[in-house]
C-alpha positions as CSV (number, residue, x, y, z in Angstrom):
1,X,-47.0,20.9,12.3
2,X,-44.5,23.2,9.9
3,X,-43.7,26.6,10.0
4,X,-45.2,29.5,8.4
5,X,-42.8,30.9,6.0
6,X,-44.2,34.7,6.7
7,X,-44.0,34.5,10.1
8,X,-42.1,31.2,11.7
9,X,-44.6,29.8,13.8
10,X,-46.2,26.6,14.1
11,X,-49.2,25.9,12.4
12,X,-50.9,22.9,11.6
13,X,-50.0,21.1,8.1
14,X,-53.7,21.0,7.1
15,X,-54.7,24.4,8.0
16,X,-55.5,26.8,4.6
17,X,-53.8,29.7,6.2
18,X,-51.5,30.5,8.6
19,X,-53.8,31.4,12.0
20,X,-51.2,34.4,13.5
21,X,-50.3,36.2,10.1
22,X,-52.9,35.0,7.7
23,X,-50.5,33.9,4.9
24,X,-52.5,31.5,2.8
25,X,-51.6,28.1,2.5
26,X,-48.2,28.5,4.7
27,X,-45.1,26.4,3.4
28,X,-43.2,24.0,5.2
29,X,-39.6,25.2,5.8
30,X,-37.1,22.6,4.6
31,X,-34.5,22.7,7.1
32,X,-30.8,22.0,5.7
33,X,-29.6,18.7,6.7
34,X,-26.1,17.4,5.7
35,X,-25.4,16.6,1.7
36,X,-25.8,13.2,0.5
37,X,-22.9,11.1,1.7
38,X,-22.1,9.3,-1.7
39,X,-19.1,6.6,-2.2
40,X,-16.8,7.2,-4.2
41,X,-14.2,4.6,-4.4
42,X,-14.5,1.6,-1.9
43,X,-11.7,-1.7,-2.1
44,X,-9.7,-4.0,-0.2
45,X,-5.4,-4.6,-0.3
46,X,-4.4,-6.1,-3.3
47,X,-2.6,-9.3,-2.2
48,X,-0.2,-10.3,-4.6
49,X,0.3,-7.1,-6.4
50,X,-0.3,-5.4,-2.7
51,X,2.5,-6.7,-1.3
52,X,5.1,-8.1,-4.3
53,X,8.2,-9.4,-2.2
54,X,5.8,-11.8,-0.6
55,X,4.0,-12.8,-4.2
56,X,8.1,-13.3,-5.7
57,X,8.7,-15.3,-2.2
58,X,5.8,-17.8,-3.0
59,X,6.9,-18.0,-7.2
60,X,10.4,-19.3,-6.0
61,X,9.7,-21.4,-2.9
62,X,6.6,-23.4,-4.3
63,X,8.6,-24.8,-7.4
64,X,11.9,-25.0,-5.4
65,X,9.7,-27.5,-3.0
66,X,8.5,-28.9,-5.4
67,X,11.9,-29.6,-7.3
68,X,13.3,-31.0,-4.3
69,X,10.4,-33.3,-3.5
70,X,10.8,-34.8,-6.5
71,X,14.5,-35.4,-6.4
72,X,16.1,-33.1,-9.0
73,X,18.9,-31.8,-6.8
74,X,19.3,-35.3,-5.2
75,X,22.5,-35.9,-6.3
76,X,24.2,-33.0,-5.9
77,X,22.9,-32.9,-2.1
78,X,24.4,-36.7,-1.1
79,X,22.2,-38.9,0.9
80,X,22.2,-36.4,4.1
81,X,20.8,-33.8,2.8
82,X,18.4,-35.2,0.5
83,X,16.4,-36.0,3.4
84,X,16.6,-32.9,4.9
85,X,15.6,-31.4,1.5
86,X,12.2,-33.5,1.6
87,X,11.4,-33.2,4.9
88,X,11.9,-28.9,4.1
89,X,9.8,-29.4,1.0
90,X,7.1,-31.4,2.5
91,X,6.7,-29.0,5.5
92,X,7.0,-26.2,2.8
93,X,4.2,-27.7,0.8
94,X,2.1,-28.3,4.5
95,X,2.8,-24.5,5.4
96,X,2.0,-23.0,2.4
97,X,-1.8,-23.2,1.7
98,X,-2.3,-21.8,5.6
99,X,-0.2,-18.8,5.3
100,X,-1.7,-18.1,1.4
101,X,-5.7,-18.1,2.7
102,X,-4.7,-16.4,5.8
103,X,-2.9,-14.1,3.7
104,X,-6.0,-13.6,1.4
105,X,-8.2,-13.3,4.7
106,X,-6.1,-10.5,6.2
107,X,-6.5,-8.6,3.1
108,X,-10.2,-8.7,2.8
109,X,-10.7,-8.1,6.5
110,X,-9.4,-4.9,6.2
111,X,-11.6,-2.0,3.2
112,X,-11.2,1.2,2.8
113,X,-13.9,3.5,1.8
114,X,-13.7,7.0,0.2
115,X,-16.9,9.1,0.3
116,X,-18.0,12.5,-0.8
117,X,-17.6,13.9,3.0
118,X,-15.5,11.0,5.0
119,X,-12.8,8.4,4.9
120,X,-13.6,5.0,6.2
121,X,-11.1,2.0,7.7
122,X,-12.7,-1.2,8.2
123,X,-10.8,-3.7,9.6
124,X,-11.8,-7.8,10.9
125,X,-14.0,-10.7,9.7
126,X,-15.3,-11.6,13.1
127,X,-14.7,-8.3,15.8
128,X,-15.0,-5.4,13.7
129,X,-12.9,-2.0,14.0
130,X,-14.0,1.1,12.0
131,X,-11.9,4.4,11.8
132,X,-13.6,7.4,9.8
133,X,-12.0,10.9,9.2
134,X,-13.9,13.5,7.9
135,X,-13.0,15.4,5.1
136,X,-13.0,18.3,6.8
137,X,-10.7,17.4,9.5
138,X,-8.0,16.2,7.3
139,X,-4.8,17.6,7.7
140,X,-2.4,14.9,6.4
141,X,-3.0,12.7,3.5
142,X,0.6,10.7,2.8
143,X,1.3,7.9,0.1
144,X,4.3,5.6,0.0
145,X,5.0,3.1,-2.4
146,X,8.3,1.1,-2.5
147,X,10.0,0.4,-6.0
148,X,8.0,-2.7,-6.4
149,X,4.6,-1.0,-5.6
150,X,5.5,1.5,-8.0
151,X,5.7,-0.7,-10.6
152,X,2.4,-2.5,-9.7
153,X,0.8,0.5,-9.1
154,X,0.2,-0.2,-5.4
155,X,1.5,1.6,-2.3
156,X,0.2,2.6,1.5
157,X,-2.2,5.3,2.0
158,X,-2.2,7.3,5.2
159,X,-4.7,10.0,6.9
160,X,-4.5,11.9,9.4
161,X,-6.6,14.6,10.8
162,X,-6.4,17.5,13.6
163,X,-7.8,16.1,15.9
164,X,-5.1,13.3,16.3
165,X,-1.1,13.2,16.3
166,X,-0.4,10.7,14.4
167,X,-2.0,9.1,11.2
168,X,-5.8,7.8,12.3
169,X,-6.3,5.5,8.4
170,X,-3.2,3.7,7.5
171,X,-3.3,1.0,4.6
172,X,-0.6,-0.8,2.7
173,X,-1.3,-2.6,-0.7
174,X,-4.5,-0.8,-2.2
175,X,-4.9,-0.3,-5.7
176,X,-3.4,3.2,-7.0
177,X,-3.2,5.1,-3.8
178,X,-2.3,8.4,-5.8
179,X,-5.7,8.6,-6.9
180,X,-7.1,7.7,-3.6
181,X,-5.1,10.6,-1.9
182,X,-6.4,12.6,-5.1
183,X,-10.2,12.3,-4.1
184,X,-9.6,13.2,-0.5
185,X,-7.1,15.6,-1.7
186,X,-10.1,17.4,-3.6
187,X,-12.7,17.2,-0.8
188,X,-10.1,18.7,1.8
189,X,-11.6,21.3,4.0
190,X,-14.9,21.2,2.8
């Protein structure tokens, strides 16, 4: 069944003219559904450029454990210390590669997606959270980036939206968040 476009009432799509008005060969109406919900940027937290004090934390430690498992401060240490300084390396070394892949997990557990009418948060490998603001509803839209993130060109992305008090998306370490805020920026209101 569609609708006669002379009159509005039902009339059966196979019917040469409409039966109450006589319009011939009577056109569906195309009702207006929502536009096309297209992405527009979609990514994850950088990790080492993301979040830079922890990337220059790992550049020192792993060569300093390394330096002392081998034995180049050994004699300025005295006998001691030396084995404390291998026993720290060789825990450092053990420590490491666990906190690094659960360090890369976190950051692709959590995506952020930017759309033509909505923001997206997905967070979690295994239980999933999602948090989506429309466009419309935005209110807030808040970038910080510390001096090291401004160098890398990372930084933390907030939104908020009427409808809550506080900021509903937060991520820290995604890739130019300036032009993030800039797309949502755009579609504001809408």
């Amino acid at each position: 069944m569609i609708k006669c476009t002379e009159c509005g009432r039902e009339v059966s799509d196979r019917a040469p003219s409409c039966p109450h008005c006589g319009c011939p060969k009577p056109q569906a109406v195309q009702p207006q559904g929502p536009a096309q919900d297209t992405v527009l940027w979609r990514g994850n937290p950088l990790m080492f450029r993301g979040e830079p004090n922890k990337a220059f934390a790992l550049l020192i430690l792993v060569p300093l454990c390394v330096l002392l498992w081998a034995g180049a401060f050994d004699s300025a240490l005295g006998e001691d210390a030396e084995l404390g300084a291998k026993l720290l390396a060789v825990y450092a070394v053990l420590a490491l590669p666990p906190y690094v892949l659960l360090w890369f997990l976190k950051c692709k557990s959590k995506t952020l997606t930017i759309t033509s009418q909505r923001t997206i948060l997905r967070r979690g490998l295994l239980s999933k959270n999602t948090v989506e603001v429309r466009h419309v509803d935005v209110r807030v839209v808040n970038v910080a980036q510390d001096i090291l993130q401004r160098l890398f060109g990372t930084g933390r992305l907030s939104v908020g939206s009427a409808g809550h008090a506080g900021m509903e998306i937060s991520i820290t370490g995604i890739d130019k968040p300036d032009r993030a805020a800039a797309m949502i920026r755009e579609r504001q209101g809408r």
